[in-house]
DOKE-287841 format. One record per residue: residue in three letters; chain; x, y negated, z negated of N, C-alpha, C in turn. Coordinates in pm, 1 decimal, padded with zeros to 6 digits. Example, Ala and Ser with C-alpha at 12.3 -4.5 7.8 and 13.67 -1.06 7.14 Angstrom:
! DOKE-287841
   resn   chain       n.px       n.py       n.pz      ca.px      ca.py      ca.pz       c.px       c.py       c.pz
    ALA       A    01319.0    00569.0   -00780.0    01230.0    00450.0   -00780.0    01320.0    00330.0   -00780.0
    SER       A    01285.0    00225.0   -00708.0    01367.0    00106.0   -00714.0    01290.0   -00003.0   -00787.0
This chain:
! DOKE-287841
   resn   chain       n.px       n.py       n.pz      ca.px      ca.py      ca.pz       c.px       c.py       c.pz
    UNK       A   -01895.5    02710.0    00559.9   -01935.1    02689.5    00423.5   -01866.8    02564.6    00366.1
    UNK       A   -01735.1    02532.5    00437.7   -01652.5    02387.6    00335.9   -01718.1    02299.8    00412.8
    UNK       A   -01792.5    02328.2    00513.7   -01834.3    02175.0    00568.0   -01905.9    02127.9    00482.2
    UNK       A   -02021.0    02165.7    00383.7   -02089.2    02131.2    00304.4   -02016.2    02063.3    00194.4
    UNK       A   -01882.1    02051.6    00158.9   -01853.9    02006.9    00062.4   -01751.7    01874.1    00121.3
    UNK       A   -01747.2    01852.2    00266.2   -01695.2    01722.9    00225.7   -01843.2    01627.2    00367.6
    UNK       A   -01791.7    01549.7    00388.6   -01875.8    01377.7    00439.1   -01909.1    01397.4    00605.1
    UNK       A   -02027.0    01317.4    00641.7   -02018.0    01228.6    00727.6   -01956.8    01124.9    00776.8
    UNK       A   -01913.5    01138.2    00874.9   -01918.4    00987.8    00877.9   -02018.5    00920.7    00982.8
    UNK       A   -02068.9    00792.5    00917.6   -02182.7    00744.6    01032.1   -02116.6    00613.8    01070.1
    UNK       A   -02105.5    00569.4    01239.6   -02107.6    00499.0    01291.2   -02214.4    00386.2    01252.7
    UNK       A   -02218.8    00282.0    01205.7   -02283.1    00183.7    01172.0   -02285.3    00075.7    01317.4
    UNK       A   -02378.7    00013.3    01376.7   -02392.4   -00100.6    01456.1   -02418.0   -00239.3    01357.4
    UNK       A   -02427.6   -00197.9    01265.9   -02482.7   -00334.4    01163.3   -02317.4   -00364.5    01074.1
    UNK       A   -02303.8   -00431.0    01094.0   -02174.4   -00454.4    00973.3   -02208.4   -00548.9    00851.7
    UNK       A   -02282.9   -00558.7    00830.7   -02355.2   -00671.6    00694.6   -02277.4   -00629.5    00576.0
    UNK       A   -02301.9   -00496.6    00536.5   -02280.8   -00448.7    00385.7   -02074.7   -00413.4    00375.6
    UNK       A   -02015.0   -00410.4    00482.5   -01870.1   -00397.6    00479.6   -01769.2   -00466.9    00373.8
    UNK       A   -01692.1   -00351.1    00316.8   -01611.6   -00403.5    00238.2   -01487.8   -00503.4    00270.6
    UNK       A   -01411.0   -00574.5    00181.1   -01310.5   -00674.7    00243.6   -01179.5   -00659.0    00195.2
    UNK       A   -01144.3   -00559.9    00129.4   -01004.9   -00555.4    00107.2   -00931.2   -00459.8    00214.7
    UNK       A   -00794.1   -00518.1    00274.1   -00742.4   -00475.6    00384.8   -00612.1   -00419.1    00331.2
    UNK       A   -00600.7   -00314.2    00449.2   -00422.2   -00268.1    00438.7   -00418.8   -00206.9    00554.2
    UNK       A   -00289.8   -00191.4    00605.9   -00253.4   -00177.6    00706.4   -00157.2   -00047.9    00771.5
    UNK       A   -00176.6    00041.3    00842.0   -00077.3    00132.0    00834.2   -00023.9    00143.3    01005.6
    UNK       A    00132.2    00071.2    01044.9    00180.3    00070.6    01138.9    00255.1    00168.5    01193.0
    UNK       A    00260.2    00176.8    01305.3    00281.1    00343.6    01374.4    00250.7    00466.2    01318.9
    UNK       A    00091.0    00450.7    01306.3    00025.8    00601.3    01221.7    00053.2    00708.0    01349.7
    UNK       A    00051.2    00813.3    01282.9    00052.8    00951.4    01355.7    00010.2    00985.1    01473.8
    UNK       A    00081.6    01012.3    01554.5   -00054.0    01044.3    01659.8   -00061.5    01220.1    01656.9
    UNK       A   -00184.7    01257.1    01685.5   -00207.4    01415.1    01697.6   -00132.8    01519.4    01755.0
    UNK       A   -00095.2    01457.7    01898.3   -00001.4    01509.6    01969.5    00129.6    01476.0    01973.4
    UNK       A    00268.8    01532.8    01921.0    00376.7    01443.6    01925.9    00425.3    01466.2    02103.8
    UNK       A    00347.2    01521.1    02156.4    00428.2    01508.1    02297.9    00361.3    01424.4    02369.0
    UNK       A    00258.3    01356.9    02363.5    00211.9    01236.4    02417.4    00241.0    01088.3    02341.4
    UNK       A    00261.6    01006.2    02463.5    00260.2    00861.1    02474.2    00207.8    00776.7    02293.5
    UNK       A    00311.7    00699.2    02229.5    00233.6    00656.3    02135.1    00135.6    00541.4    02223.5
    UNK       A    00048.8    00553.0    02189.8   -00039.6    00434.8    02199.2   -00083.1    00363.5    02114.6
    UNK       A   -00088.1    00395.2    02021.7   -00201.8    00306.2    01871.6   -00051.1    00233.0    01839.5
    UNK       A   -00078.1    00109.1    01828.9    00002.7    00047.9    01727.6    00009.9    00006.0    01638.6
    UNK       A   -00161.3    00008.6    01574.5   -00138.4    00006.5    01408.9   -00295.7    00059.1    01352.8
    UNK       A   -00312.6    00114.6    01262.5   -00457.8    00089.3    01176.2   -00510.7    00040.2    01105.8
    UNK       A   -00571.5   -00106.8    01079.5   -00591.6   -00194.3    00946.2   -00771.9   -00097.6    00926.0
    UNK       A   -00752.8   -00153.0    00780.6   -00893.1   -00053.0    00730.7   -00899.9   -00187.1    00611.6
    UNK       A   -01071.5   -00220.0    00553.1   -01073.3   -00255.7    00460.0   -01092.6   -00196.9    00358.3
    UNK       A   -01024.6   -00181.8    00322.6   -00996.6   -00024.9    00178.9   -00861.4   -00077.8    00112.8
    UNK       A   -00806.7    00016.4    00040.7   -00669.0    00028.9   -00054.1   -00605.2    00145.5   -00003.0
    UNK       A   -00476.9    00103.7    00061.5   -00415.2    00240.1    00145.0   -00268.9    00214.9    00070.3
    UNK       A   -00258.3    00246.3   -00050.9   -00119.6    00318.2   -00135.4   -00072.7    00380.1   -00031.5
    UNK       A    00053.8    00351.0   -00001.4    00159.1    00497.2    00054.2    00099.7    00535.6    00190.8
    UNK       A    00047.8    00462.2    00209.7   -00053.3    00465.5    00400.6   -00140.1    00596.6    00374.5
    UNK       A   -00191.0    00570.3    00231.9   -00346.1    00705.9    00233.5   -00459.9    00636.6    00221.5
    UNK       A   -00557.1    00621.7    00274.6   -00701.1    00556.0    00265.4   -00749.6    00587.9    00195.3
    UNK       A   -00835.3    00479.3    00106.3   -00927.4    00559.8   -00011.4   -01031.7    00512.8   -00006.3
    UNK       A   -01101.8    00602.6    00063.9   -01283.2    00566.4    00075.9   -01374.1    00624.9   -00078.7
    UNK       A   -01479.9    00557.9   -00047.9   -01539.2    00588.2   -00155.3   -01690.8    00617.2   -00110.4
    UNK       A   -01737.0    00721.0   -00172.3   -01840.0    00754.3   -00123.5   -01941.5    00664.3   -00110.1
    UNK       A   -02033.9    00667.7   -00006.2   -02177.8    00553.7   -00005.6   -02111.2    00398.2    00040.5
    UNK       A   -01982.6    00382.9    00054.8   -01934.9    00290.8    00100.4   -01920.5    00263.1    00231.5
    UNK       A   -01927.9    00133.5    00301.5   -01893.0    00092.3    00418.1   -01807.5    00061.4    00464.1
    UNK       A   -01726.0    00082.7    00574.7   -01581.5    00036.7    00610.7   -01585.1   -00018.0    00713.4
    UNK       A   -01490.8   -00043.7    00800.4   -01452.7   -00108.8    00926.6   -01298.9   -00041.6    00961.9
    UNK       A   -01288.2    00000.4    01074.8   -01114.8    00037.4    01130.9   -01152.8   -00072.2    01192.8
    UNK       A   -00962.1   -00116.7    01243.0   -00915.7   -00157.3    01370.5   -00807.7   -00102.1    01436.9
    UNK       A   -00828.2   -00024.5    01528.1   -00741.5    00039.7    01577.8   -00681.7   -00046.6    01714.6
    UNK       A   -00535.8   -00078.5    01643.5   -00493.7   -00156.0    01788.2   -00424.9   -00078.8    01890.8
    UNK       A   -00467.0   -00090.7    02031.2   -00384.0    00034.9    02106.6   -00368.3   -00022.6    02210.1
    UNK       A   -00317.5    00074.3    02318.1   -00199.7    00012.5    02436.6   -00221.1    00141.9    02543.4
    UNK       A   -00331.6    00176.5    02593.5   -00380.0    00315.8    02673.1   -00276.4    00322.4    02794.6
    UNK       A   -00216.9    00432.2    02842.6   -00151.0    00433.5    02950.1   -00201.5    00451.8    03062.5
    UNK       A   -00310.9    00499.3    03088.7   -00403.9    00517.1    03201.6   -00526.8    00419.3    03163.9
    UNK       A   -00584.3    00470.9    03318.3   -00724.9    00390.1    03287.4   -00841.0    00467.7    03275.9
    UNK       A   -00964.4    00428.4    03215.1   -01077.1    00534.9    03160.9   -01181.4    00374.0    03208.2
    UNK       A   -01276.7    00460.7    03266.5   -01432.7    00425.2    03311.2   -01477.6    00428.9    03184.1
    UNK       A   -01465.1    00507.0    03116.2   -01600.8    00539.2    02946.6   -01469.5    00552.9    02834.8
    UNK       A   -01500.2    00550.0    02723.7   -01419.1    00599.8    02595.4   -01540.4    00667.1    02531.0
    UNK       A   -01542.5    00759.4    02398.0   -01609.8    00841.0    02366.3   -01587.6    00876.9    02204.2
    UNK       A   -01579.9    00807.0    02114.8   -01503.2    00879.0    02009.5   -01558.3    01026.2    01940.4
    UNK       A   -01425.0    01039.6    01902.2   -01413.6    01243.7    01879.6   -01353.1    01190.4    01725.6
    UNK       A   -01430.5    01253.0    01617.2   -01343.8    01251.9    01486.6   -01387.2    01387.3    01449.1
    UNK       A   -01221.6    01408.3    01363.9   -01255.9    01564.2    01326.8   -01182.2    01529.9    01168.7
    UNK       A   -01202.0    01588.4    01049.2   -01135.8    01659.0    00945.5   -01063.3    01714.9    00927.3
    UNK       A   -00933.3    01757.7    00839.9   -00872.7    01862.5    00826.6   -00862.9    01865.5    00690.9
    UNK       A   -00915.0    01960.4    00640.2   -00962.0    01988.1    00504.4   -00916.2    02095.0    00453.2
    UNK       A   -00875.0    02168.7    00329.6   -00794.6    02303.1    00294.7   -00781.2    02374.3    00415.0
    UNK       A   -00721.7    02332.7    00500.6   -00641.0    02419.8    00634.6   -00753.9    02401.3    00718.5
    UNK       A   -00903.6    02376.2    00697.5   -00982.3    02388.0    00810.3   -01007.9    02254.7    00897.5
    UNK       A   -01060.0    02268.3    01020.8   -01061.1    02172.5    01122.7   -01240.9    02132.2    01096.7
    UNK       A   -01280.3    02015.2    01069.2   -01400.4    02019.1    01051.0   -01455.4    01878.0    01164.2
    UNK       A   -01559.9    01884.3    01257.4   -01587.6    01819.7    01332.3   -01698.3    01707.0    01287.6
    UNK       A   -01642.7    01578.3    01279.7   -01778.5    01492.4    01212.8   -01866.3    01446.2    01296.4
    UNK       A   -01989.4    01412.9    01262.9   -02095.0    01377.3    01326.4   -02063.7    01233.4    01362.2
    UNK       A   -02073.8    01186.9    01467.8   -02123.3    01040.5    01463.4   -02228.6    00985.6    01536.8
    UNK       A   -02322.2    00890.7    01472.2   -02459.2    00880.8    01577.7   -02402.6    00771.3    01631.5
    UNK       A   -02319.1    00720.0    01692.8   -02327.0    00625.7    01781.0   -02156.1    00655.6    01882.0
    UNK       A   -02140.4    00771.3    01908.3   -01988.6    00795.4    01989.2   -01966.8    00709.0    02116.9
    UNK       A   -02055.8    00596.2    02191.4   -01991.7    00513.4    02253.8   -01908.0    00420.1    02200.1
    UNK       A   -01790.5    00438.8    02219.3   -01678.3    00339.5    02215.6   -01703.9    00171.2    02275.3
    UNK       A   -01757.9    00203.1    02361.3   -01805.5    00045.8    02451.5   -01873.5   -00022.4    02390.9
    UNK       A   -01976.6    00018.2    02311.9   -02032.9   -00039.2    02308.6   -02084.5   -00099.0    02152.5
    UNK       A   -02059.0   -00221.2    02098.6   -02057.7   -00314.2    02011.0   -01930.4   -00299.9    01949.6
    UNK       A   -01852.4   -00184.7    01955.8   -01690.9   -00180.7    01876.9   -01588.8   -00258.4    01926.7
    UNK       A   -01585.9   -00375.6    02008.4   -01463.5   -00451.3    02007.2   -01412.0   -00441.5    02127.5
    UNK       A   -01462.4   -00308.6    02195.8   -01389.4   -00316.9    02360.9   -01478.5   -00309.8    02485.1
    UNK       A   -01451.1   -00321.2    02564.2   -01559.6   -00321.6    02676.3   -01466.4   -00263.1    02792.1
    UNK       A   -01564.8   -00184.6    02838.2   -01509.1   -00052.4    02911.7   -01556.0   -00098.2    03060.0
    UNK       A   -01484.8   -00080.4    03172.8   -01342.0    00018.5    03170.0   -01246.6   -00056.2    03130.9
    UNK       A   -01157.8    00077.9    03082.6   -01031.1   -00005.1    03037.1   -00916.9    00029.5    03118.8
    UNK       A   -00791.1   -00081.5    03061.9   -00698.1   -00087.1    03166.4   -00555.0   -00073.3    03127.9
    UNK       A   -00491.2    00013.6    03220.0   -00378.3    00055.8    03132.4   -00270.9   -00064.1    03104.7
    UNK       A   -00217.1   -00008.3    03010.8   -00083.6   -00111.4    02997.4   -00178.1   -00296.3    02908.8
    UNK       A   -00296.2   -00275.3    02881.2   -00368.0   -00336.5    02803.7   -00398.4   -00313.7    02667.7
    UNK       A   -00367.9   -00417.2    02586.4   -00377.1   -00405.2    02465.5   -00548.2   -00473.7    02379.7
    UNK       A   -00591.6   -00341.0    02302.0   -00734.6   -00361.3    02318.9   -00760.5   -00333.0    02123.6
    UNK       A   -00857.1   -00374.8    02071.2   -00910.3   -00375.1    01901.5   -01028.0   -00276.6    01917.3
    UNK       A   -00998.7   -00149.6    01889.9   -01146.3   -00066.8    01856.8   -01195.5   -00070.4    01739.6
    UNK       A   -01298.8   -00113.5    01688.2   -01365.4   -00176.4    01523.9   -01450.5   -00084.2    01525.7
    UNK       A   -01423.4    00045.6    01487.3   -01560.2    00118.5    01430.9   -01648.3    00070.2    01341.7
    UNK       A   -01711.8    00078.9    01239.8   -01757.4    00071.2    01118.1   -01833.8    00186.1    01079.4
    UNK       A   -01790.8    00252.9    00946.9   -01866.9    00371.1    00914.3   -01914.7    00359.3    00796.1
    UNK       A   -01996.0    00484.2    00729.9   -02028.9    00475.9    00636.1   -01970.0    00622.6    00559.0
    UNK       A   -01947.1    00673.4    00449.0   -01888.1    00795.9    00393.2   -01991.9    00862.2    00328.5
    UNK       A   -02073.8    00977.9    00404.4   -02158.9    00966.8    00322.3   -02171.0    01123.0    00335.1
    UNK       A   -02171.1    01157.0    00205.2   -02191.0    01347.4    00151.8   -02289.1    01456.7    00243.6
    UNK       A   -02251.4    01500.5    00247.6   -02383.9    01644.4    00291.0   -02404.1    01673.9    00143.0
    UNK       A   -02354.9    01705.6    00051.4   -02347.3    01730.5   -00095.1   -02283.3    01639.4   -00166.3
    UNK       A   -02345.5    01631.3   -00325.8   -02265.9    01562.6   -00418.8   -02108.5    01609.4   -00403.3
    UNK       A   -02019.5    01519.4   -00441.0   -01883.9    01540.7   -00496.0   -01837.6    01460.9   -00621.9
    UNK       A   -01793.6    01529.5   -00729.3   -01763.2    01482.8   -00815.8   -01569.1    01456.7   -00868.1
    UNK       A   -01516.2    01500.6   -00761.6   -01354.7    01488.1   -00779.0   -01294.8    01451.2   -00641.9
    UNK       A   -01212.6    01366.9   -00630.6   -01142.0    01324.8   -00497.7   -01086.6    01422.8   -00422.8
    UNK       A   -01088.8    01416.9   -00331.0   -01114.7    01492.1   -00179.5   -01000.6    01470.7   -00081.6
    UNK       A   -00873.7    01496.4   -00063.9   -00768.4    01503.8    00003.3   -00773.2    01533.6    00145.7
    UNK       A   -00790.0    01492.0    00261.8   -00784.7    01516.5    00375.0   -00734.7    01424.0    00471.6
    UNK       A   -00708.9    01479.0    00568.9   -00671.2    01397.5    00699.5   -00826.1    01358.2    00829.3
    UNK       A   -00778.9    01259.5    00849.0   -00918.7    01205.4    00920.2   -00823.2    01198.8    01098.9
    UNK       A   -00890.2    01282.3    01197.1   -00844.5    01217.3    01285.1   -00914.7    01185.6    01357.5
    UNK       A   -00892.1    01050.2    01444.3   -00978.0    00985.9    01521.4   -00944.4    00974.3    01660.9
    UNK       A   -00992.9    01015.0    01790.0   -00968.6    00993.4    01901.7   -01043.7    00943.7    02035.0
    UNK       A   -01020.7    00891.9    02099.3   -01101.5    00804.6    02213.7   -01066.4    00935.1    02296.7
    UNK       A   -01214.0    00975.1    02392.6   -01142.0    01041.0    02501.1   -01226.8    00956.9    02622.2
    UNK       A   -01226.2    00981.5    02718.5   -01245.2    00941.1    02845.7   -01346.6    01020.5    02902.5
    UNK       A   -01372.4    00968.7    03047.2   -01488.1    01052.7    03112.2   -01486.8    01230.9    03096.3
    UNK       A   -01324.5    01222.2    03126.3   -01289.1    01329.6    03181.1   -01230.5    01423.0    03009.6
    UNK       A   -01340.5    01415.5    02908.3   -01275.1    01442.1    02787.6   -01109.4    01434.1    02749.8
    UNK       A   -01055.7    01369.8    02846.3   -00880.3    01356.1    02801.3   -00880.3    01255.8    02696.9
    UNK       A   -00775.5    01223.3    02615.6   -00748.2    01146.2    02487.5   -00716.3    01041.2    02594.6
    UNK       A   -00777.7    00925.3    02538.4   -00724.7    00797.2    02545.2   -00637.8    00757.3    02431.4
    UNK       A   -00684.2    00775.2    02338.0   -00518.2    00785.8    02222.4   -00607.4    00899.8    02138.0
    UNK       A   -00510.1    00910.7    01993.6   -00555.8    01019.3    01945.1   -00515.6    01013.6    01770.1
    UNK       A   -00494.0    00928.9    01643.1   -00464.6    00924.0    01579.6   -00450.4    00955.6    01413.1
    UNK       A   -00392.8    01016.5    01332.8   -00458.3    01059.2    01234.5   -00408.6    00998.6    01124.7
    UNK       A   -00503.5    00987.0    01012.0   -00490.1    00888.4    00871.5   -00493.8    00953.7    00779.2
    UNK       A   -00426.0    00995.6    00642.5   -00425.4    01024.6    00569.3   -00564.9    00991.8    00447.1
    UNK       A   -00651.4    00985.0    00437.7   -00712.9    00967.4    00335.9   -00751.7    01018.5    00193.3
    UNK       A   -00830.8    00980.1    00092.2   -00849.5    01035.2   -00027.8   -01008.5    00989.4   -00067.2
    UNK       A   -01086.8    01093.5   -00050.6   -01211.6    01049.5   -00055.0   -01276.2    01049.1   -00226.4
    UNK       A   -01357.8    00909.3   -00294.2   -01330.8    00942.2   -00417.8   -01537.6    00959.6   -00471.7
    UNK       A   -01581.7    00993.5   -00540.5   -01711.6    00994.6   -00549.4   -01775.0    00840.6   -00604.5
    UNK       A   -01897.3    00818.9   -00615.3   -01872.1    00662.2   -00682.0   -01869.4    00700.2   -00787.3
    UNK       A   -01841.5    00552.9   -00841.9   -01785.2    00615.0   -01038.0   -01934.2    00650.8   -01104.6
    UNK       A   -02071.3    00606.5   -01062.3   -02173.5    00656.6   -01118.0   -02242.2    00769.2   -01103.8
    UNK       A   -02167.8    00815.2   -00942.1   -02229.4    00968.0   -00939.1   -02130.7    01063.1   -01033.1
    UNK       A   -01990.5    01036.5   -01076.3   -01918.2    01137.9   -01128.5   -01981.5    01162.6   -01283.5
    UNK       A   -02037.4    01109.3   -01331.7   -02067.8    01180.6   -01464.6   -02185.4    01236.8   -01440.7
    UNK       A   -02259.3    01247.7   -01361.2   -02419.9    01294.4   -01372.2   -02377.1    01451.9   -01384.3
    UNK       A   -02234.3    01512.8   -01253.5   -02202.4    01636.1   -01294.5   -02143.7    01688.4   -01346.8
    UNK       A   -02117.0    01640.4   -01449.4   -02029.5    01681.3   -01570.9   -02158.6    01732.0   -01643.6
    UNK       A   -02280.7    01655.3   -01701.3   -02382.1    01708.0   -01756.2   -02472.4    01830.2   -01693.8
    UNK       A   -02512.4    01862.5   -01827.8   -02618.7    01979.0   -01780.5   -02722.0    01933.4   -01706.7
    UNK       A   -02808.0    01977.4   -01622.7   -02895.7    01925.8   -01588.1   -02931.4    02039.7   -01513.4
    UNK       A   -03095.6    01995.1   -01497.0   -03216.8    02081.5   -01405.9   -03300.5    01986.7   -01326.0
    UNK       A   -03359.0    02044.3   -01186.2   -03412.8    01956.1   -01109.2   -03589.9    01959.8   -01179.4
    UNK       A   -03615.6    01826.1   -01136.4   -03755.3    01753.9   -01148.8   -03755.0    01697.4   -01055.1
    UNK       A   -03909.4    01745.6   -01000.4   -03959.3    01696.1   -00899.4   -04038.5    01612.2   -00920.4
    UNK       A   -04016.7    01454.5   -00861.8   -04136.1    01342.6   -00865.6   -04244.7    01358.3   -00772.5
    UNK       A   -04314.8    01225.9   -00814.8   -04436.2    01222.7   -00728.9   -04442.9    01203.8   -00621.8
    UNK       A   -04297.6    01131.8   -00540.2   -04281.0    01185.6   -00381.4   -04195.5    01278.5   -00356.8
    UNK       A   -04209.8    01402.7   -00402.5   -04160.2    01514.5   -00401.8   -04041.2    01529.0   -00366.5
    UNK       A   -03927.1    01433.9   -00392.7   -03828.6    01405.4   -00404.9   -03757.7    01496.7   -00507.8
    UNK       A   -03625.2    01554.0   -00496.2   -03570.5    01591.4   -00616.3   -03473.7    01488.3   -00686.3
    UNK       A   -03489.7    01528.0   -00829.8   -03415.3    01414.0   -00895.9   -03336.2    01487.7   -01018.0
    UNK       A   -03263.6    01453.6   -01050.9   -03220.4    01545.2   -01172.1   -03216.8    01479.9   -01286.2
    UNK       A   -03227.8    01472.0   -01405.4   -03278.1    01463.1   -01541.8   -03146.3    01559.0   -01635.3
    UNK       A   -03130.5    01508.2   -01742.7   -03013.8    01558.7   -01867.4   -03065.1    01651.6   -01867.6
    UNK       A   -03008.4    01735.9   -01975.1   -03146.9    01911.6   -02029.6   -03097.7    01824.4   -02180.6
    UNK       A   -03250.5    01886.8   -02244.8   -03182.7    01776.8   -02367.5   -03136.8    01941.4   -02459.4
């Protein structure tokens, strides 16, 4: 049932519409503290106060995840999951090859230092009208589903500033002429 209340995220191949303000968060978390750090840093174009990301809904981003794999992997695969009021929530992505247009080219090689450039988009299963506290984690795994690294970011997801007042008002749905729903004030 909470999956409905927080995001997608979509893998973008197009980077046209990407935002440009950067920050940087060095030796982020990794998932497992008993494995190998590998990531050595996360730049995002966003505003990361206090190393928390603040996406905004309907917005486009870009990671760069710089890393340092200790083994070697034929394929990478990315795995992102949520952690949201205590729950583990698994995100969709339509494009989970790692290889291919994100910055690295596979196979990779250990003891090599490599730029994975996702680009996503933040985008609702449902409206949200108040910022959204969660941890985003992101991980490469390999043929053999093992982590090629595994890292997690603090974020703060915020609605855009024009969707937040629509739900503050009353309102009832109207249906247009492409049977679209739309919502309208109640007067």
């Amino acid at each position: 049932m909470m999956k409905g209340f927080f995001f997608v995220v979509v893998v973008l191949s197009n980077c046209a519409l990407v935002r440009t303000e950067d920050c940087e968060i060095k030796d982020p978390p990794r998932c497992d503290l008993s494995e190998p750090q590998v990531v050595n840093s996360v730049k995002a174009n966003a505003t990361c106060p206090d190393d928390v990301v603040t996406l905004v809904v309907g917005e486009t981003y870009k990671l760069d995840v710089n890393f340092t794999p200790v083994k070697e992997a034929e394929n990478a695969t990315s795995v992102v999951e949520v952690y949201f009021l205590g729950l583990k929530i698994p995100v969709h992505i339509t494009d989970a090859d790692a290889c291919e247009h994100k910055g690295i080219k596979c196979p990779l090689k250990a003891n090599q230092t490599y730029d994975f450039e996702p680009v996503f988009e933040v985008k609702p299963r449902m409206p949200i009208s108040i910022e959204l506290k969660a941890t985003l984690s992101w991980s490469l795994v390999d043929e053999n589903k093992e982590d090629i690294f595994c890292t997690r970011v603090d974020v703060v997801v915020k609605p855009k500033p024009t969707d937040t007042a629509q739900f503050y008002l009353p309102f009832q749905p109207v249906h247009d002429s492409q049977r679209e729903m739309t919502f309208r004030e109640v007067p």
